[in-house]
N, CA, C and O of each residue as an XYZ file, in Angstrom:
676
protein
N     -44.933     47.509    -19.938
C     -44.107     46.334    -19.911
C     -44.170     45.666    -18.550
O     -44.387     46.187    -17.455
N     -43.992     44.722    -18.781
C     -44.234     43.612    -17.874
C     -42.869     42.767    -16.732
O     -42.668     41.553    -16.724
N     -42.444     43.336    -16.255
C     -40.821     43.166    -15.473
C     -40.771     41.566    -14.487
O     -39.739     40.925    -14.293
N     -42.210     41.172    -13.955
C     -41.983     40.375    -13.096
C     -41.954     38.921    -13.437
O     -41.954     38.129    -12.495
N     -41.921     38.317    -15.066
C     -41.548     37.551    -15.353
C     -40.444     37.446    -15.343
O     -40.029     36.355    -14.952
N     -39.607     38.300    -15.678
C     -38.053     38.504    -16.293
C     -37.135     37.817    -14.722
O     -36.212     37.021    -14.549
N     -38.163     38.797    -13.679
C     -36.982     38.731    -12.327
C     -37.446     37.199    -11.608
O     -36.618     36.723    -10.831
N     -38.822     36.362    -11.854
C     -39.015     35.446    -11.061
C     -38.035     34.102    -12.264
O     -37.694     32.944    -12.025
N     -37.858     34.987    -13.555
C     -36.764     33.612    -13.849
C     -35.679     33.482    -13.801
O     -35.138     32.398    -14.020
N     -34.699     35.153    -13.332
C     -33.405     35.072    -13.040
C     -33.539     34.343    -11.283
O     -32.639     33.732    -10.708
N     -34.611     34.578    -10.860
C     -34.633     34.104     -9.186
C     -34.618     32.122     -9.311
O     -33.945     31.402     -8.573
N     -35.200     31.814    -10.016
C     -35.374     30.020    -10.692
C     -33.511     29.610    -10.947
O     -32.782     28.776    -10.411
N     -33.275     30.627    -11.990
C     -32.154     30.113    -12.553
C     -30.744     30.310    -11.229
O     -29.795     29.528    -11.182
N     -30.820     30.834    -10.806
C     -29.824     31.385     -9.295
C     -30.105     30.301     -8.384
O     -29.066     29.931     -7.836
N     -31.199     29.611     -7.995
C     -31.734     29.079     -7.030
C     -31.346     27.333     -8.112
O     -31.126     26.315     -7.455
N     -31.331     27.284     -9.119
C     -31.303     25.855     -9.782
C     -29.614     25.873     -9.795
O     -29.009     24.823     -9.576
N     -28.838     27.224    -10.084
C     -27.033     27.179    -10.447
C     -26.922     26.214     -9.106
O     -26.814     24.993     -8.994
N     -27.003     27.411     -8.021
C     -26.912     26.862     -6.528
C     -27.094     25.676     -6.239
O     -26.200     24.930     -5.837
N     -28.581     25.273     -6.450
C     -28.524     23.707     -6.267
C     -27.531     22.582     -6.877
O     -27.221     21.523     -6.331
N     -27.013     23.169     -8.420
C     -26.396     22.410     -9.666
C     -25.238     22.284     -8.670
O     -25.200     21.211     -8.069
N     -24.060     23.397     -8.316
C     -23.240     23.370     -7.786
C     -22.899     22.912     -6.115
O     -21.734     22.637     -5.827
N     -23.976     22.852     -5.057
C     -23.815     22.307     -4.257
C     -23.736     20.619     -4.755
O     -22.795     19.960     -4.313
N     -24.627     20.028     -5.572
C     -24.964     18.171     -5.940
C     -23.393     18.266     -6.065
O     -22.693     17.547     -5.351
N     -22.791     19.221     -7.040
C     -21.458     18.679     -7.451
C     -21.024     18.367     -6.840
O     -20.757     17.173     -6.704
N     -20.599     19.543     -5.887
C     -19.841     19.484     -4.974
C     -19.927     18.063     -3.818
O     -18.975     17.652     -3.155
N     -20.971     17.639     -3.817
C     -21.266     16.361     -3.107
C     -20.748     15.097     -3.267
O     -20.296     14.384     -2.372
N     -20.862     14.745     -4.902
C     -20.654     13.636     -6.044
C     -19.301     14.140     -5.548
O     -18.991     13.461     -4.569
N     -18.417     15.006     -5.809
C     -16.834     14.777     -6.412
C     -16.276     14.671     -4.622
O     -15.156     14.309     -4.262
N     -17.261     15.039     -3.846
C     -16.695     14.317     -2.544
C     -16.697     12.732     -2.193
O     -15.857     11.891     -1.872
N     -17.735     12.769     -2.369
C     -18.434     11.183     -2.352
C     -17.115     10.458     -3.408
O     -16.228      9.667     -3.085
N     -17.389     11.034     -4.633
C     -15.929      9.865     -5.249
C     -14.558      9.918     -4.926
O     -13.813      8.946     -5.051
N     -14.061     11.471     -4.347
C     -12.817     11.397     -3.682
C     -12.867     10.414     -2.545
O     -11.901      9.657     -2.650
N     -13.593     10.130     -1.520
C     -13.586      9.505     -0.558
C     -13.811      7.897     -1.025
O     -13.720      7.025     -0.160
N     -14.059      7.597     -2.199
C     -14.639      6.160     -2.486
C     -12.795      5.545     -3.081
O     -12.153      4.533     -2.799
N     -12.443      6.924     -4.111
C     -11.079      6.403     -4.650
C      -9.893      6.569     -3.679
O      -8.879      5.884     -3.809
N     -10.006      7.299     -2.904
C      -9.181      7.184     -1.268
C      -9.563      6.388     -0.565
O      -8.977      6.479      0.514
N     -10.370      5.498     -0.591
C     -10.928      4.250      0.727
C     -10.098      2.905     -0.601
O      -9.895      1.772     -0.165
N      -9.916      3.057     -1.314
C      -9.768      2.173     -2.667
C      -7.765      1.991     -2.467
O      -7.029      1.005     -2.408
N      -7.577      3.117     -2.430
C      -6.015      3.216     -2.329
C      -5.319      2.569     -1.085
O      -4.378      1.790     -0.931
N      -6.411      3.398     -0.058
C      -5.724      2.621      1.241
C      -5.960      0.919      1.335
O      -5.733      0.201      2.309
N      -6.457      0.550      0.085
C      -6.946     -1.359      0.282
C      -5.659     -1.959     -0.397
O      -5.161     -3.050     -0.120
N      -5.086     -0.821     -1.582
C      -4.237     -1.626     -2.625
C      -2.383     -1.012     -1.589
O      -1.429     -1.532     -2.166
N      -2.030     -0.326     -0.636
C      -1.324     -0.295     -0.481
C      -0.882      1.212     -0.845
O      -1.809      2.023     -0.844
N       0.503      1.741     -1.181
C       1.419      2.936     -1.543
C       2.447      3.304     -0.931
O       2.942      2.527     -0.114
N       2.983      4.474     -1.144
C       3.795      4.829     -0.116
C       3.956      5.749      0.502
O       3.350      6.811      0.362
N       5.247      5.381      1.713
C       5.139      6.480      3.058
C       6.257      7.036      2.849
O       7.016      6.852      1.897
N       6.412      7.913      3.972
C       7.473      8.567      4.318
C       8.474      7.941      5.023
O       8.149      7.912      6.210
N       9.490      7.452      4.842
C      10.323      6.640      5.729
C      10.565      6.937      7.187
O      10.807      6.009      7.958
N      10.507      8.317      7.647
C      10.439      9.222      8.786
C       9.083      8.255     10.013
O       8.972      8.065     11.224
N       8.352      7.917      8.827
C       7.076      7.397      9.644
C       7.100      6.026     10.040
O       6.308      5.716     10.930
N       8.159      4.756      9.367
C       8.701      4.333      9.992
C       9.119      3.372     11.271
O      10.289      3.737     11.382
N       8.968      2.574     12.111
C       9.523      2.171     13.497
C      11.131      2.537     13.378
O      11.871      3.298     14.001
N      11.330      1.534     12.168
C      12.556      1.146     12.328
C      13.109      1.933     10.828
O      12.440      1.793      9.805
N      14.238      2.661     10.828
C      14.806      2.862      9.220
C      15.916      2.421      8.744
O      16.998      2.345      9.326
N      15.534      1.989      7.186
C      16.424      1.515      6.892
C      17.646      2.088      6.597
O      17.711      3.317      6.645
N      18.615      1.458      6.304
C      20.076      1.968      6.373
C      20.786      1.268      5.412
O      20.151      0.318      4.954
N      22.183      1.468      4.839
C      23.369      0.641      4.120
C      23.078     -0.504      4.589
O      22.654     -1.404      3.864
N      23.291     -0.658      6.066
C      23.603     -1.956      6.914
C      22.388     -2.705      7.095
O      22.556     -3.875      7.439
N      20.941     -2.222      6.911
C      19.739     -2.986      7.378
C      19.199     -2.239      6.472
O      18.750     -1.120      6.723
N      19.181     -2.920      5.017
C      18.260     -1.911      3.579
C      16.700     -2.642      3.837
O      15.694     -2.007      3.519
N      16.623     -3.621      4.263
C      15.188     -3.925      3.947
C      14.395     -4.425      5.664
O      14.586     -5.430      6.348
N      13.486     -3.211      5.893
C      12.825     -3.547      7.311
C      11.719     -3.434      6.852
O      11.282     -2.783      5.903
N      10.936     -4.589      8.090
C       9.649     -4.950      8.320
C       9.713     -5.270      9.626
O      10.714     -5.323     10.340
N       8.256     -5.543      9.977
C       8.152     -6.069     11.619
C       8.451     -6.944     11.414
O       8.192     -7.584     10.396
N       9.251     -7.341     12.533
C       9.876     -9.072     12.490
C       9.043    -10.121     12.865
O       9.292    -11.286     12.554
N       7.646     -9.638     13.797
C       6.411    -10.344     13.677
C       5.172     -9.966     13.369
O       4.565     -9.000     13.830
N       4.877    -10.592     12.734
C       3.575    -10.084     12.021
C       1.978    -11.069     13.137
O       2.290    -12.173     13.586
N       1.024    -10.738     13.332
C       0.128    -11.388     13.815
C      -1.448    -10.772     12.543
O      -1.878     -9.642     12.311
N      -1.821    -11.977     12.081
C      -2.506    -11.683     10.828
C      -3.765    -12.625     11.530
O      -3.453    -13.518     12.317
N      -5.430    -12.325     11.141
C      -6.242    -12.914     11.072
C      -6.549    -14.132      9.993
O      -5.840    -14.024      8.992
N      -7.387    -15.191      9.973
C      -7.236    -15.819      8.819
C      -8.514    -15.599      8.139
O      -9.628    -15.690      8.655
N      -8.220    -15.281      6.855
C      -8.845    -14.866      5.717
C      -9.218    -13.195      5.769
O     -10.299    -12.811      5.323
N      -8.254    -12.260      6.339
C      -8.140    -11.130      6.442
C      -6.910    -10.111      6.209
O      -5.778    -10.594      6.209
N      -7.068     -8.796      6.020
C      -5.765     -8.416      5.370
C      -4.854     -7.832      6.409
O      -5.285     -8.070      7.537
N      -4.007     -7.313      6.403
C      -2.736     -6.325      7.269
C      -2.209     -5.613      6.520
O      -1.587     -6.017      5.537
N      -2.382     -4.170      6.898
C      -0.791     -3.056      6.649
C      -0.166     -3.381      6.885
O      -0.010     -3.734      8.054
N       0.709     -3.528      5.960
C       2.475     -3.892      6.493
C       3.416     -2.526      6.138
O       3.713     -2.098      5.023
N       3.711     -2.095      7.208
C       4.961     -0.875      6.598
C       6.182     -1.750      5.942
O       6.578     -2.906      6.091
N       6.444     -1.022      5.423
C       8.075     -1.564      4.714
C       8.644     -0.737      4.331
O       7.962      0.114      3.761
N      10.355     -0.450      4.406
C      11.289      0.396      4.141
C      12.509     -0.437      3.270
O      13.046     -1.516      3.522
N      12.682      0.363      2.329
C      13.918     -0.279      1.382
C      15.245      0.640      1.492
O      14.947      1.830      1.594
N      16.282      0.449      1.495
C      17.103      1.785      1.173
C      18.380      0.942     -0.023
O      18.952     -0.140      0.113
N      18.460      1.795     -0.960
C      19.016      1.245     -2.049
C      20.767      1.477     -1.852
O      21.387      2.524     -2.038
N      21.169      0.488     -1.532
C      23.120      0.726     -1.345
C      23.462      0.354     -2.625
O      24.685      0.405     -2.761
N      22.676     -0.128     -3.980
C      23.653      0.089     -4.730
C      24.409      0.869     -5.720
O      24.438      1.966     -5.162
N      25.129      1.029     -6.984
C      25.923      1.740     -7.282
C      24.911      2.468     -8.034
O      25.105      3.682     -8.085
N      23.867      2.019     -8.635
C      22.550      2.800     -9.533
C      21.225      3.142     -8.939
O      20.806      2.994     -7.791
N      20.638      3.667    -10.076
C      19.316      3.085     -9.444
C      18.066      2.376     -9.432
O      17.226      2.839    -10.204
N      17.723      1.373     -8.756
C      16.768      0.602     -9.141
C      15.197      1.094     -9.585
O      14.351      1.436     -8.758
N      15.000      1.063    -10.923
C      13.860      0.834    -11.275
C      12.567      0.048    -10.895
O      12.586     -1.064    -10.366
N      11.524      0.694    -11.199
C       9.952     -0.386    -10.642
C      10.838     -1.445     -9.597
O      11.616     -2.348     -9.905
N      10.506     -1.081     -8.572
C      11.274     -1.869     -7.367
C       9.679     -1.919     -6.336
O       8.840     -1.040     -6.138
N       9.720     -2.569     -6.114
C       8.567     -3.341     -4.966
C       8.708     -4.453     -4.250
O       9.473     -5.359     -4.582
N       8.046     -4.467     -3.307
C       8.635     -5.697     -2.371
C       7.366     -6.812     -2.589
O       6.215     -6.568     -2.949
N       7.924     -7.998     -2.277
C       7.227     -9.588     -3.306
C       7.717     -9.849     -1.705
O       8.429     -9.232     -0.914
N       6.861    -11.231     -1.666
C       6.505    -12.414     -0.551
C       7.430    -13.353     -1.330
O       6.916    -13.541     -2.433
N       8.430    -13.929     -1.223
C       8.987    -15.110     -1.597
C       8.143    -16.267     -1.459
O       7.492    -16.762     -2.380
N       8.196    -16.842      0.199
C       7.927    -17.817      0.495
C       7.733    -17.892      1.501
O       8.574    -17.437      2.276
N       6.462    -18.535      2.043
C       6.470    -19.149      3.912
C       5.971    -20.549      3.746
O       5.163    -21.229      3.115
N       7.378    -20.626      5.131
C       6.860    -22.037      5.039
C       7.050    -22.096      7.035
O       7.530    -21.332      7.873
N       6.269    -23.643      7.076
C       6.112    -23.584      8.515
C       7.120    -23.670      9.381
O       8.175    -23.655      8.747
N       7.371    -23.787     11.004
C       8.112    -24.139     11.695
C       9.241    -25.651     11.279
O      10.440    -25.823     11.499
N       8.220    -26.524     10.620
C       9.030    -27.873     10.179
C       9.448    -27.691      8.696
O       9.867    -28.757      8.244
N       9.461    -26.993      8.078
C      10.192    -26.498      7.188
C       9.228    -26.935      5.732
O       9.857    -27.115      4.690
N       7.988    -27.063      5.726
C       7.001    -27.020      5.203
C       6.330    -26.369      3.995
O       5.217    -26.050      4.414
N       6.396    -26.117      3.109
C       5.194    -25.221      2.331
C       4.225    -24.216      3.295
O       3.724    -24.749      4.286
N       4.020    -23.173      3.112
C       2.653    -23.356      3.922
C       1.138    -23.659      2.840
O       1.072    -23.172      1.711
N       0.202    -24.384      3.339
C      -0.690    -24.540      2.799
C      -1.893    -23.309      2.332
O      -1.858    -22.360      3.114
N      -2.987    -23.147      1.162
C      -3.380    -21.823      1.264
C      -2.573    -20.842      0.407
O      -1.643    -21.040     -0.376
N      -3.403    -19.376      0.907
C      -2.815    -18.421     -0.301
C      -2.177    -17.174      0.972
O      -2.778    -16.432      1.749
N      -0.854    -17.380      0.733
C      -0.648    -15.687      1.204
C       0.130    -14.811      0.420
O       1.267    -15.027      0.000
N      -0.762    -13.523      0.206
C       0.260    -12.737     -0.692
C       0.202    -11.674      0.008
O      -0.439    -11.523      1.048
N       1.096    -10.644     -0.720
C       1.569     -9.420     -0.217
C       1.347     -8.214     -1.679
O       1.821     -8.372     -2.804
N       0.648     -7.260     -1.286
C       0.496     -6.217     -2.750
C       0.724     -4.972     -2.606
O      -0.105     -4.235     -2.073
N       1.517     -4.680     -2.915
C       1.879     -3.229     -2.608
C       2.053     -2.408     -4.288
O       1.708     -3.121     -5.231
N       2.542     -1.042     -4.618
C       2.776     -0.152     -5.711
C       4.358     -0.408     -5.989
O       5.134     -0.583     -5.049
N       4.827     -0.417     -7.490
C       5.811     -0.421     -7.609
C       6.407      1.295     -7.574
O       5.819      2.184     -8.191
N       7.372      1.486     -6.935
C       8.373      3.076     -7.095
C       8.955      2.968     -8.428
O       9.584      2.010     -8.878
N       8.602      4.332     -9.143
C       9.696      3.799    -10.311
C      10.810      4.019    -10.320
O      11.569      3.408    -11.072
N      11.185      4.877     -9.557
C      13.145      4.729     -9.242
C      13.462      5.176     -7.461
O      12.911      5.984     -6.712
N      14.123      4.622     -7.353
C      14.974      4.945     -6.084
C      16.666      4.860     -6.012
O      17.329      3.851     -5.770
N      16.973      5.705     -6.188
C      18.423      6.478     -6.751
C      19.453      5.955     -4.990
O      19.136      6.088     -3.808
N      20.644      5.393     -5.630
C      21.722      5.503     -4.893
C      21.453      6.085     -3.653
O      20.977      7.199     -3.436
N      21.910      4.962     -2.619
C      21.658      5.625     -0.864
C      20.601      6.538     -1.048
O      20.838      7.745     -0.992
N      18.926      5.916     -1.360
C      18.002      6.409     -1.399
C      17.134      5.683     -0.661
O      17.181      4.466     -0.837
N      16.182      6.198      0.290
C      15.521      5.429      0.979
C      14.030      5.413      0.369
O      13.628      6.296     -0.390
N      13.096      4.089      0.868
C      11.820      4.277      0.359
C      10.628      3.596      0.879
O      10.818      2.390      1.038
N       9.299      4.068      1.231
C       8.558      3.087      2.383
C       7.297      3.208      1.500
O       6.937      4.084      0.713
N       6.690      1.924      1.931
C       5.867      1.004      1.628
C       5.142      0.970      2.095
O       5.415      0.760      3.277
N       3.652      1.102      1.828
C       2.954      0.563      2.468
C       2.485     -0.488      1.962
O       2.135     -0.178      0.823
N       2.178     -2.037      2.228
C       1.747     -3.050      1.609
C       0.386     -3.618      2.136
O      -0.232     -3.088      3.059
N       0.090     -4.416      1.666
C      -1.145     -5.491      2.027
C      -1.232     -6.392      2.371
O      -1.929     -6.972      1.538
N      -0.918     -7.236      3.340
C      -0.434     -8.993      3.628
C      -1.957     -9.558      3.585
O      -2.796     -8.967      4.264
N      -2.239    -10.384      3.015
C      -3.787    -11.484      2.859
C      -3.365    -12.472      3.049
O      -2.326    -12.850      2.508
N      -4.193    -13.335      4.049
C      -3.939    -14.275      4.479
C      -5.351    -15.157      4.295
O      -6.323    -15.158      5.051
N      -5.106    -16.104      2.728
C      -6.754    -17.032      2.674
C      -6.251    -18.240      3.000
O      -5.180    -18.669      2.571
N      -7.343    -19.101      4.117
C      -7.137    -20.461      4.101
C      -5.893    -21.191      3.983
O      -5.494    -21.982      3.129
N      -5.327    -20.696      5.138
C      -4.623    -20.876      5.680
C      -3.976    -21.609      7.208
O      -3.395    -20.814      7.947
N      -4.053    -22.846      7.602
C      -4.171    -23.327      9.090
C      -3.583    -22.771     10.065
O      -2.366    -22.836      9.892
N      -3.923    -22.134     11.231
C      -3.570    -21.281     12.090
C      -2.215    -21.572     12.430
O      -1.915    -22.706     12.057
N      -1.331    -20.996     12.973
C       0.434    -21.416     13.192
C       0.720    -19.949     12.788
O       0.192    -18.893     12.440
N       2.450    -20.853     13.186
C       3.354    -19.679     12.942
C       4.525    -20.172     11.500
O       5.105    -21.238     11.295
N       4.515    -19.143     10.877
C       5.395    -19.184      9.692
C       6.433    -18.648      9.805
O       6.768    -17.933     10.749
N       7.314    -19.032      8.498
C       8.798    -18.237      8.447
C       8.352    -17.451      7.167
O       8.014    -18.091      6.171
N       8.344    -16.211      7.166
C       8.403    -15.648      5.438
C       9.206    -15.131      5.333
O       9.763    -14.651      6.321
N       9.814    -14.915      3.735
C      11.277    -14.215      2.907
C      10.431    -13.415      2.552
O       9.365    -13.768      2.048
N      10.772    -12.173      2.760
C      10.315    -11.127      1.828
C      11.625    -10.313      1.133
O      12.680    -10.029      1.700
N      11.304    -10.072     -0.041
C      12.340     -9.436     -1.032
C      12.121     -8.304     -1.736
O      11.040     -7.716     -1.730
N      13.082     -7.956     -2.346
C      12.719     -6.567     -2.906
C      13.110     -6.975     -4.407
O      14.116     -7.605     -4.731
N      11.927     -6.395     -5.409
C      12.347     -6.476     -6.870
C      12.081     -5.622     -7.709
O      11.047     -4.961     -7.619
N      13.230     -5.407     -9.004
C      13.289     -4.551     -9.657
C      13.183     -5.063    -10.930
O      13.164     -6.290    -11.032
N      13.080     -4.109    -12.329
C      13.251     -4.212    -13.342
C      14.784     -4.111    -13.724
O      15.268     -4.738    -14.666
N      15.374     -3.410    -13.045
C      16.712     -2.734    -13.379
C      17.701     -3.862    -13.408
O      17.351     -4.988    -13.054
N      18.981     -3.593    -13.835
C      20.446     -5.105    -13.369
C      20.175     -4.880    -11.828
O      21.358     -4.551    -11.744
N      19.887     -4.800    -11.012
C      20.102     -4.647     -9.907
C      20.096     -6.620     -8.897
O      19.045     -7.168     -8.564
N      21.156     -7.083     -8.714
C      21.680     -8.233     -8.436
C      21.696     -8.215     -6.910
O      21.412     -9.311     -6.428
N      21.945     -7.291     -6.068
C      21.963     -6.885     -4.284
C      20.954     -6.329     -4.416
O      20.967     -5.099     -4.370
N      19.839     -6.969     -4.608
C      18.394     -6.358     -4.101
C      18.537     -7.423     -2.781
O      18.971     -8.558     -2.978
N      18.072     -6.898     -1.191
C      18.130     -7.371      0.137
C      16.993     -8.232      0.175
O      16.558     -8.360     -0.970
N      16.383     -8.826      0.947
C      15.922     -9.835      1.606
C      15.633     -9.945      2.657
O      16.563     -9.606      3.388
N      14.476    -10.374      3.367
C      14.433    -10.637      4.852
C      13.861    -11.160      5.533
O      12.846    -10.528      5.828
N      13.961    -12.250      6.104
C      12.704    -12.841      7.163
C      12.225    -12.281      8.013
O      12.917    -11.500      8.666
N      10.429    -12.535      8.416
C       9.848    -12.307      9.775
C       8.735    -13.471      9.749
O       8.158    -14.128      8.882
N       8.736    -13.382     11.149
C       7.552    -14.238     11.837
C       6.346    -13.935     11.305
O       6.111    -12.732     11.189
N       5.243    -14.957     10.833
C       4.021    -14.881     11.004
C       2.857    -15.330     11.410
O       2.656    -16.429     10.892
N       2.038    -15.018     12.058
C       1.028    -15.834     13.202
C      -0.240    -15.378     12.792
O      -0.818    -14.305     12.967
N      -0.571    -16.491     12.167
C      -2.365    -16.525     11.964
C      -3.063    -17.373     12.570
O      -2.944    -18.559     12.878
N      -4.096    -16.277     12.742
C      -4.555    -16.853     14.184
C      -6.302    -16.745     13.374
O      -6.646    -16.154     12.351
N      -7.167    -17.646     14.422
C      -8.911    -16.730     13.742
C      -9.467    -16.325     14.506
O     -10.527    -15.749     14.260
């Protein structure tokens, strides 16, 4: 009998597993890192701890009070909510109201803000944001923006807040 076929094809098949399982291992890195470069574009959330400023009863909705944005480029925006009211607010996310200029203006152009909705944040519960500010075509200046917080829930004292914004190119 003849043995050294038998062992040069368990040596093929060991040497092909190995290869099979290192590629994997490559691919499911390569796509973890593609759907994690993907997340950090659309926004999520933080830890409120992480933070500048936290929110409180008395100051539920913080952001930087100035923002300095490129034009036709995006910004992290942290954001912190803390919920004072009697329930709790459902799919709650924070929305761009409105900017308008120094003369009380429209602003011209597109600016939005995109962040993940939370689906609940329970009574004197705090909650941070990370968002996306885009700023297209847009004429360089400084703005006033409302930013707000919105829910699905009755929730009627959802907070509000202005900050500065300066796009510059």
């Amino acid at each position: 009998m003849n043995k050294k076929g038998d062992l040069s094809l368990s040596v093929n098949t060991i040497v092909i597993i190995v290869l099979a399982i290192t590629l994997l291992g490559l691919g499911l890195t390569f796509i973890q890192t593609l759907v994690g470069g993907a997340a950090d574009k659309i926004g999520g959330y933080i830890d409120v701890v992480d933070l500048a400023e936290k929110p409180t009863s008395s100051n539920p909705l913080v952001v930087p009070r100035e923002l300095e944005v490129k034009l036709n480029s995006n910004k992290n925006v942290n954001i912190g909510f803390y919920n004072k009211g009697p329930a709790s607010a459902t799919n709650v996310k924070p929305i761009l109201d409105e900017c308008i200029t120094l003369t009380d203006d429209t602003a011209d152009g597109t600016i939005t803000l995109v962040s993940l909705k939370k689906d609940s944040v329970a009574p004197s519960e705090s909650q941070g944001y990370k968002a996306v500010l885009t700023v297209e075509d847009v004429p360089e200046g400084n703005y006033i923006c409302t930013l707000t917080m919105e829910a699905s829930s009755d929730e009627s004292n959802l907070p509000s807040t202005d900050f500065y914004l300066n796009v510059i190119s």
